[in-house]
Backbone as a ProteinNet text record, in pm:
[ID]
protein_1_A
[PRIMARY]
XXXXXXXXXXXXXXXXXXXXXXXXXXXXXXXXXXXXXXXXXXXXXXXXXXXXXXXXXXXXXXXXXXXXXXXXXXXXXXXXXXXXXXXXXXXXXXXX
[TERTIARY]
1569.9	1690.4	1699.3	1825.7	1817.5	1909.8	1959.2	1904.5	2045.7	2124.4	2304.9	2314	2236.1	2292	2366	2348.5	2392	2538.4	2558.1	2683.7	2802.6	2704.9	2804.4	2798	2726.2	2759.8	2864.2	2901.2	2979.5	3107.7	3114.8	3263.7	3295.6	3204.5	3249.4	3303.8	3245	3285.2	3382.7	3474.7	3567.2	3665.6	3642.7	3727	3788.2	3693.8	3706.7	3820	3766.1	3837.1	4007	4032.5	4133.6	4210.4	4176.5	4226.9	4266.4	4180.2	4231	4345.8	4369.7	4450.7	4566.5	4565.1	4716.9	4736	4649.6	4710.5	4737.5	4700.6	4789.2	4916.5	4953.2	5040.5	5135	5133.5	5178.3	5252.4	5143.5	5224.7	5301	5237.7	5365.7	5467.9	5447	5598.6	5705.4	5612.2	5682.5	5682.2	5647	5707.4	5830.6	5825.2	5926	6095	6073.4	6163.6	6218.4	6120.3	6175.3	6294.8	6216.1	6307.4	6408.7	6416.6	6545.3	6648	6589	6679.3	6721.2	6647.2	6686	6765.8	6790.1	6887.9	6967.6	7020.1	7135.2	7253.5	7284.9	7396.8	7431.5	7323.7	7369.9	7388.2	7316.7	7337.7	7493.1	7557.7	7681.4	7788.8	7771.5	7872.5	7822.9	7708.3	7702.8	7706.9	7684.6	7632.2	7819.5	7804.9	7927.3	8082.6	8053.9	8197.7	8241	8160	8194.6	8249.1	8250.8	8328.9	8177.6	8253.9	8158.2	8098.2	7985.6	7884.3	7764.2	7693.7	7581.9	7509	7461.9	7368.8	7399.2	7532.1	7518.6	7498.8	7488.3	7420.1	7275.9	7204.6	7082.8	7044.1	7080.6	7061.3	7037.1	7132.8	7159.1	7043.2	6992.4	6922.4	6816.8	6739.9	6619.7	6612	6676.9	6665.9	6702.6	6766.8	6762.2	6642	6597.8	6512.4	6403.5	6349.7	6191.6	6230.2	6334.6	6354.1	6360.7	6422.5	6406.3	6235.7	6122.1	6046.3	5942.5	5952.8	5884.9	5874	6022.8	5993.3	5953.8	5954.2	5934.5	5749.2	5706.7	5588.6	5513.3	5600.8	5494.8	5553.3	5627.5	5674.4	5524.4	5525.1	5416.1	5299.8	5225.6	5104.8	5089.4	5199.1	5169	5218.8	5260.5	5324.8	5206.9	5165.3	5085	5107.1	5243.8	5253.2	5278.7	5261.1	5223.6	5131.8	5120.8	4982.5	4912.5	4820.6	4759.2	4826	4884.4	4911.5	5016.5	5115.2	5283.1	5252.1	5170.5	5177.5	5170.7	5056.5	4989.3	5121.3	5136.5	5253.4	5415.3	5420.1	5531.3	5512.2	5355.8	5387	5395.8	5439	5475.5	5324.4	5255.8	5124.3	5060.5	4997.1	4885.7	4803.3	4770	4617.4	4523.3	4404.7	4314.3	4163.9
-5192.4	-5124.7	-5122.2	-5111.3	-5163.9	-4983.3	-4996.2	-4820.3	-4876.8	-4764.8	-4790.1	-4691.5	-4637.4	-4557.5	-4649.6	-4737.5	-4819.4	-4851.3	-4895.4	-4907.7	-4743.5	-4662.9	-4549.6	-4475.9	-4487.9	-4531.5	-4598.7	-4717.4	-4792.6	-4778.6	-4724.3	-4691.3	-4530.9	-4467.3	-4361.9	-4389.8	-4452.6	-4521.4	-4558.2	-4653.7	-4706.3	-4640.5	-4507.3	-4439.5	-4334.9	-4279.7	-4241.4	-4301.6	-4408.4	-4537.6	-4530.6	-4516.2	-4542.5	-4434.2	-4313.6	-4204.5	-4130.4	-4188.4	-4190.4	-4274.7	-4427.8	-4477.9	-4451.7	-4346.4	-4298.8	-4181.9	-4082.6	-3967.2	-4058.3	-4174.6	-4193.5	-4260.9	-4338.1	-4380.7	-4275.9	-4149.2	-4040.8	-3986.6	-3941.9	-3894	-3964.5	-4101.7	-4192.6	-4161.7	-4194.3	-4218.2	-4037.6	-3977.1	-3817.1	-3850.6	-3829.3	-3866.4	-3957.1	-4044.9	-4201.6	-4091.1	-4060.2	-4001.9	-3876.1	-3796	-3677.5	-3734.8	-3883.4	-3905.4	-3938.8	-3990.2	-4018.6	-3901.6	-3809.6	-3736.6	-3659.6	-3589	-3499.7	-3614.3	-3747.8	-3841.6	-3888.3	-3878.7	-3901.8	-3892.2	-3752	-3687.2	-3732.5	-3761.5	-3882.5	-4024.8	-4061.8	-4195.9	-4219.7	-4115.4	-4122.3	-4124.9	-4021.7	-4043.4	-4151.1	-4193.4	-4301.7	-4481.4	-4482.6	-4615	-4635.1	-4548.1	-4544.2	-4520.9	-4439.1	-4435.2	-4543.6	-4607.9	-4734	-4845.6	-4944.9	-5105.8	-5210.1	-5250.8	-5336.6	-5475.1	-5429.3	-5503.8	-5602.4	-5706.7	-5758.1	-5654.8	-5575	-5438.3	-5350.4	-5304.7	-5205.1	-5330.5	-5419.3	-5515.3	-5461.6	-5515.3	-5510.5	-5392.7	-5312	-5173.4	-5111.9	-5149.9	-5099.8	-5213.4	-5327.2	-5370.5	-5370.2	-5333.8	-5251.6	-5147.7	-5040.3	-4879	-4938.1	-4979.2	-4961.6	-5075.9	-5172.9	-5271.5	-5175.7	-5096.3	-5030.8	-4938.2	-4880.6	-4760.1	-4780.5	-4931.6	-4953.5	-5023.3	-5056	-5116.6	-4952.7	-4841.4	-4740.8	-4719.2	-4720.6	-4667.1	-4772.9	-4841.5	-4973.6	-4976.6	-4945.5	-4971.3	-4825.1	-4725.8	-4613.5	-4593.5	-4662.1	-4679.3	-4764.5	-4873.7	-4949.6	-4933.9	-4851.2	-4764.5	-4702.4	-4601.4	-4450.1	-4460	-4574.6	-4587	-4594.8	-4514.4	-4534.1	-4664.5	-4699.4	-4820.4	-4960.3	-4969.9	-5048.2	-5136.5	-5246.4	-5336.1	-5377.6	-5411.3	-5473.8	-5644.6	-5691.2	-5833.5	-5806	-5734.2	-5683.3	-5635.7	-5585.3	-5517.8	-5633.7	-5665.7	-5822.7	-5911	-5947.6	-6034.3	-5976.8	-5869.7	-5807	-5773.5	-5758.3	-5703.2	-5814.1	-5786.3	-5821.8	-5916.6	-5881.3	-5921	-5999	-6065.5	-6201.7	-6089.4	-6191.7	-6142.2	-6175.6	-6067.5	-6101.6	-6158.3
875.6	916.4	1067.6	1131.8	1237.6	1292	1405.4	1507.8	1494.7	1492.6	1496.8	1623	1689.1	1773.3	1930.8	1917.2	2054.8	1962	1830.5	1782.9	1799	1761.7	1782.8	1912.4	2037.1	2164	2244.1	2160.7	2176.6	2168.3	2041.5	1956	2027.5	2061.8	2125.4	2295.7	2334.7	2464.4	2465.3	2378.9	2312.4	2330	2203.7	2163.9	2283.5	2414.8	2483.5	2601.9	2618.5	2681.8	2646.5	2476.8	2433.6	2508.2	2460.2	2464.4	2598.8	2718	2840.1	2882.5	2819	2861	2802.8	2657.9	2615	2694.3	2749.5	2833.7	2941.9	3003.5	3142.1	3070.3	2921.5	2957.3	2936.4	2831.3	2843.1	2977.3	3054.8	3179.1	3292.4	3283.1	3365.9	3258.4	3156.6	3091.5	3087.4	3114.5	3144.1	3307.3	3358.5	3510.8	3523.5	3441.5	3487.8	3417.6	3303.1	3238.5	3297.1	3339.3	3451.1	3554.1	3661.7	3766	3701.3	3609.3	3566	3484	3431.9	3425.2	3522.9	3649.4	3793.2	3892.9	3864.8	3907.9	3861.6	3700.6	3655.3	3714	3763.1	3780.2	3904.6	4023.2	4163.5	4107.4	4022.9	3954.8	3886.2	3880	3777.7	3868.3	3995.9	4145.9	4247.2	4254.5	4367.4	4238	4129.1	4055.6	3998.3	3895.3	3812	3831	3970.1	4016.2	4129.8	4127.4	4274.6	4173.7	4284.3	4207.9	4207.5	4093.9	4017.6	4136.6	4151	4255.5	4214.1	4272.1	4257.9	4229.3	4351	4386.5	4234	4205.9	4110.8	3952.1	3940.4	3795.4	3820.5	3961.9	3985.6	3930.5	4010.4	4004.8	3831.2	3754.3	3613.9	3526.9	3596.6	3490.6	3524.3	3657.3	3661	3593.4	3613.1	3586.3	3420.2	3376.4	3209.7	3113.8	3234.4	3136	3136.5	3222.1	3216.9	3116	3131.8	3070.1	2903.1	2888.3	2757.6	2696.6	2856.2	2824.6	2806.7	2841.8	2847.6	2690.9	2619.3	2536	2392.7	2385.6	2340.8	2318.9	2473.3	2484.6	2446.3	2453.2	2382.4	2214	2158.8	2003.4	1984.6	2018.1	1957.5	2005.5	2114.7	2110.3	2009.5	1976.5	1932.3	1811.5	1733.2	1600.2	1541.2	1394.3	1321.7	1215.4	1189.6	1106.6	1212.1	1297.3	1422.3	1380.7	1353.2	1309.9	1463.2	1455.3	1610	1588.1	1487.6	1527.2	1569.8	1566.2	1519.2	1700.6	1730.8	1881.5	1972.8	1917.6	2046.4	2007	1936.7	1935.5	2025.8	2052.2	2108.6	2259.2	2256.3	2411.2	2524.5	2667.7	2742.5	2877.3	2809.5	2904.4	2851.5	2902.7	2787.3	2710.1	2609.4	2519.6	2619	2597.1	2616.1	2530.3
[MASK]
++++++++++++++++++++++++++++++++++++++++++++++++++++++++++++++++++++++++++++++++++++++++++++++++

């Protein structure tokens, strides 16, 4: 019989690992969502009430691609019916 304690060392390391990198993506993604809601309401008189610009496309498809990539990317973290092929196949960064 062989010593499993370096295996459950491991998996706890792991699991630790995991669980830090969902509280950071957590609070960026509560930070990112804050600025955007305490800037809506300048976003709606300086973006929405002007004439249709290069700058204001730019503008609207930065601020809405992250915003649609924030939540996108914490659906398929935090989804329990989420498969890991269904994720790796969707996300935006190479496999490693």
């Amino acid at each position: 019989m062989s010593d499993s304690s370096p295996d459950i060392a491991g998996l706890i390391a792991e699991a630790t690992e995991l669980q830090w990198v969902n509280c950071v993506i957590i609070a960026g993604t509560a930070l990112v969502l804050y600025e955007y809601f305490i800037t809506f309401s300048t976003e709606i008189q300086e973006i929405w009430n002007s004439k249709f610009t290069g700058a204001r496309v730019l503008f609207c498809l930065t601020r809405y691609f992250y915003l649609f990539y924030l939540v996108f990317n914490c659906a398929t973290n935090f989804s329990p019916i989420a498969s890991k092929m269904v994720v790796a196949d969707l996300t935006l960064w190479p496999k490693s």
